[in-house]
N, C-alpha and C positions, 0 to 999 in steps of 0.2 A: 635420438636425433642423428642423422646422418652424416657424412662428412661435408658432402656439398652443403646440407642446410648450414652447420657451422658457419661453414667459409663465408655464406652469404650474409649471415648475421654477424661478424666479424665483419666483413665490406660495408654491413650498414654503420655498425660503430664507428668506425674509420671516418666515414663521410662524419658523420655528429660531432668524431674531436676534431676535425678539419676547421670543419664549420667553428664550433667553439673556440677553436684557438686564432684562427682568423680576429675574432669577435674581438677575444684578449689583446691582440695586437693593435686595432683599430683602438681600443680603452687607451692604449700604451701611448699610440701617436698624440689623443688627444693630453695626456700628460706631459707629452714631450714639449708641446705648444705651450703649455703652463709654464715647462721646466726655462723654457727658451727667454720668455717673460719676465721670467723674476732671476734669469742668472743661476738658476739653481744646478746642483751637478746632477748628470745622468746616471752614472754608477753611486748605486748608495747602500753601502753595506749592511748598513743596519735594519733597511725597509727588508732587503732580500735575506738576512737569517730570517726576521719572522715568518716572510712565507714557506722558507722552510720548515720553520719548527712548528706553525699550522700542519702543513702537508703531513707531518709523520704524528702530530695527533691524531689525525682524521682517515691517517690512512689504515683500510681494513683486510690490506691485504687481495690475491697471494703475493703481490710486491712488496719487497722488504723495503725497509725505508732510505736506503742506499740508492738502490736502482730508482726509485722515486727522486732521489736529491741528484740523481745523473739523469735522468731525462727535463725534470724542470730547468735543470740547470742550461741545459740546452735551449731550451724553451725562452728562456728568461734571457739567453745571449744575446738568437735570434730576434726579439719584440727591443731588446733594447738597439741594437743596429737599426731599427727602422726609425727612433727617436733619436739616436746620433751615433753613428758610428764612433767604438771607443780605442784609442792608441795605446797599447802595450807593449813595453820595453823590457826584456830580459837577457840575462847573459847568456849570447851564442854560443855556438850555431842553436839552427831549431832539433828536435828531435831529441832534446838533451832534458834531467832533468828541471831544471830552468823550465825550458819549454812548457815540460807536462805538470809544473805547478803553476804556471798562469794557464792552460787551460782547465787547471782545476778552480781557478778563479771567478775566468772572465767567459770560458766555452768559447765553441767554434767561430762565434761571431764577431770576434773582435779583431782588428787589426793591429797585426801582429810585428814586432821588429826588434829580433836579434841584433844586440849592441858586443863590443869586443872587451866592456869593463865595467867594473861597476862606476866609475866614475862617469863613464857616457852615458849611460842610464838616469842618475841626478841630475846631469847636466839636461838633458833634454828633458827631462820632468819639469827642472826648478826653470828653465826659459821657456815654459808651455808649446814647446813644439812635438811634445808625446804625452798623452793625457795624463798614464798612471805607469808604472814601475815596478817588475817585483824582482826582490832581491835574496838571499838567504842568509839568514841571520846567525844561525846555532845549526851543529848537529848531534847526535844524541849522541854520536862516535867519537867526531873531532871537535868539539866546544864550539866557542862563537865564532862567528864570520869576519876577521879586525877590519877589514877591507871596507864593509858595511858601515860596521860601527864611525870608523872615521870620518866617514864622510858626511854623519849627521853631525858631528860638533862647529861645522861652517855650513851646514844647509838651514833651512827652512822649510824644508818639504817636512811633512806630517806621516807618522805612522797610521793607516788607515784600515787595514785590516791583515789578517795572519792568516796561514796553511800548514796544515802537516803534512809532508810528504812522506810515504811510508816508501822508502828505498828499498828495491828488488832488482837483482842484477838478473839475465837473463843468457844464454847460450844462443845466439844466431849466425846461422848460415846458411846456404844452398847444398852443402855435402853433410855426409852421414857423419855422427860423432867419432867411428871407427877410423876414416879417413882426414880428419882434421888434425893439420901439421901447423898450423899456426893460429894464433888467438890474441886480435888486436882490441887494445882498449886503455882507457886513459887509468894513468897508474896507480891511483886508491883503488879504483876499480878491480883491478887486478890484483893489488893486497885484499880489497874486500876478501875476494874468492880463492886465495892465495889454497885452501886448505881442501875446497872443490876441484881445482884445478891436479895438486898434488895425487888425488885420490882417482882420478877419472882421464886425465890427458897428459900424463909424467912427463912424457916425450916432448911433446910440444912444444914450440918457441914461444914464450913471450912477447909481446910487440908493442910497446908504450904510443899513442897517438895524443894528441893535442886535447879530442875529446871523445865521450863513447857515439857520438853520431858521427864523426869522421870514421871511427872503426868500424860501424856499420857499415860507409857506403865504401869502405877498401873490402870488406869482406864480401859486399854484395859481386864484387869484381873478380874474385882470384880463387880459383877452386879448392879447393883442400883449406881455405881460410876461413875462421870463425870471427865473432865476434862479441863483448861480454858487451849490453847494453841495456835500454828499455822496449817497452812492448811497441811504445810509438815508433822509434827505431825501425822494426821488425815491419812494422806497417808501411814505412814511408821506404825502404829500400827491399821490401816483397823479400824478406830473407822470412826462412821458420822459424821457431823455434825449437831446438833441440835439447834445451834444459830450464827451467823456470829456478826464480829464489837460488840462484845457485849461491848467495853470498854466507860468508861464515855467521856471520852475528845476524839472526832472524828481526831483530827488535830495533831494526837504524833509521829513525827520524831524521830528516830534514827540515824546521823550522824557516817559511818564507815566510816575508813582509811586503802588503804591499803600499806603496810611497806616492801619495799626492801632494793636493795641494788643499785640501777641504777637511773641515774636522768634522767628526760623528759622533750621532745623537746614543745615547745609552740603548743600550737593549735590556739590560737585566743581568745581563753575562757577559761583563767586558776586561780588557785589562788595561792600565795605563803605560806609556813608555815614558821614562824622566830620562833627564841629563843633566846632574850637579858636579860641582867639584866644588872641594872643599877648602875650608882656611887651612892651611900648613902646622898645623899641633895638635900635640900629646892629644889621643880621644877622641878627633874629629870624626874616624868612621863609625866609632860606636855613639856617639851624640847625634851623627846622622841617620843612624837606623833606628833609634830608640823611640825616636815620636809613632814610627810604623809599628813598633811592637807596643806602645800602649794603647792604638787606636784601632788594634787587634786586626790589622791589614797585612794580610800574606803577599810576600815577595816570591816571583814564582821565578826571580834570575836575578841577579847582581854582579857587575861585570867589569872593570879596572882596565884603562887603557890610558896612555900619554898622552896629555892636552892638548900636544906640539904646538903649546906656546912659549915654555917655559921648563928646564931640565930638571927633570924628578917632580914633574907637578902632573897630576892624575884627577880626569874627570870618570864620574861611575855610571852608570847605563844599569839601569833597576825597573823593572816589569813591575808590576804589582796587579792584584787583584780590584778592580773595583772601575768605575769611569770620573773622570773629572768633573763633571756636574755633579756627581755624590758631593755634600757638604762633609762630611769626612774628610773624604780624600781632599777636599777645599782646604780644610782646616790642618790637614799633615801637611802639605803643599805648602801653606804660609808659616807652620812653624819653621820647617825646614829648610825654607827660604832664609828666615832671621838669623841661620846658624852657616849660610851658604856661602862661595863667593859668587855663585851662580846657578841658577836651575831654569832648564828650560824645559819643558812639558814638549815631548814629541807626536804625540797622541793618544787617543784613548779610541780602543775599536774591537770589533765583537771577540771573543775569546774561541779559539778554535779546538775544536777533537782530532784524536786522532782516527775517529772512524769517519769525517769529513772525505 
């Protein structure tokens, strides 16, 4: 077969998933007209892994199933915009990564708004003037987020679903690496790559900035200036890339959460988030883990922070495997209750990979 004929056969497909996904959209509005009816939420995490985890049964290739869960994901933005446009709030600026894990979330289609804290982010969650919220919780480097954590022990917003961000710092600039006297970026950043930098640019100034998308757009400005950041970065301020992964530790997670107000249905694969604190004596944290270890439920985080009700009194933030609807986990729930001075169930929502 020649190359024109390809190309033409290629053009016809084209028109077919045009057509088809049109189709899909139209299906989508008509749900959206249900969703509108009964109150229901538009984003729902748990309907959208199935369709993923359909797609990568069924798919036979030569796409892997990555590039499949990044085009539907698009896919699936797009159709939801036309049943309601969805608000996402993360910690600014854009470009950062914040940014690039709610668009691992929510894609292109959603309207998007850089907030200055975590706490403005709850706030406009829990007063429904931003629909949903994502935040980050843990990193694989620097432990949990406290900022985060705090802020659930007087909210009411619901843990709704998780991300893993696999952190990768990057080299951008408009000048050659041989020519670069200065290299702006926000300051872990900068230790990330402390041992990259030592090896490849000795000379060089350091530049500490607020965030790596500010060091982007000074680098995109000043010649001989670099910048350590992300690839969206790189996009959004037409800088190259001069060095990929330059970070020391290949293996740095970023665990995001995202924060509404709706709770979700089991998929098969979920985790729950709690929030207890305990009576004040001898035993209390091993009496409150013990019901999880005879009902053979894996904690996959357990985390100690100050009530701020009361000095030296400590509420615990505990993941576990399983969803709240499991009768199980029902029945740990109410033991653990009995032995409480307080638990509040944050939510239960699909369980994320890190190849997501």
């Amino acid at each position: 077969m020649t190359l024109d004929h390809l190309r033409q056969r290629i053009d016809e497909i084209d028109r077919q998933v045009l057509g088809l996904l049109n189709e899909r959209a139209r299906c989508a509005q008509h749900i959206g007209e249900l969703k509108r009816e009964s109150d229901a939420p538009f984003y729902v995490p748990e309907r959208e892994k199935a369709v993923f985890e359909k797609l990568a049964r069924t798919n036979e290739g030569p796409l892997d199933n990555g590039a499949v869960r990044a085009i539907y994901r698009e896919v699936i933005s797009a159709i939801r915009a036309l049943e309601k446009p969805t608000s996402v709030a993360f910690l600014g600026p854009r470009d950062t990564f914040s940014h690039m894990a709610a668009l691992r979330v929510f894609g292109q289609g959603a309207d998007y708004h850089p907030l200055p804290s975590f706490g403005d982010i709850f706030t406009e969650v829990e007063r429904g003037r931003i629909d949903y919220g994502i935040v980050p919780v843990e990193s694989s480097m620097g432990g949990s987020v406290s900022d985060t954590l705090d802020r659930f022990i007087a909210s009411d917003l619901k843990v709704i679903n998780e991300v893993m961000l696999h952190i990768t710092q990057n080299l951008l600039s408009n000048s050659t690496l041989e020519s670069v006297e200065r290299v702006y970026s926000k300051d872990n950043a900068l230790l990330q790559c402390r041992n990259w930098l030592n090896a490849n640019l000795p000379r060089a100034e350091l530049i500490e900035t607020s965030s790596t998308a500010q060091a982007a757009r000074r680098a995109s400005h000043e010649k001989g200036a670099a910048a350590i950041a992300s690839r969206l970065a790189a996009e959004t301020y037409n800088l190259n890339i001069l060095a990929e992964r330059i970070e020391d530790a290949a293996h740095n997670y970023t665990r995001f959460i995202v924060i509404g107000r709706q709770m979700v249905k089991p998929t098969g694969d979920d985790k729950t988030s709690l929030l207890i604190s305990v009576k004040d004596k001898p035993g209390a944290l091993y009496n409150l883990l013990l019901p999880f270890a005879k009902a053979d439920i894996s904690l996959t985080r357990i985390e100690s922070r100050p009530s701020q009700q009361k000095a030296w009194e400590y509420v615990f933030f505990i993941d576990l495997l399983g969803h709240i609807e499991e009768q199980r986990v029902q029945d740990v729930i109410e033991e653990v209750s009995e032995i409480s001075r307080n638990l509040k169930v944050l939510g239960s929502f699909p369980r994320a990979s890190l190849e997501q």
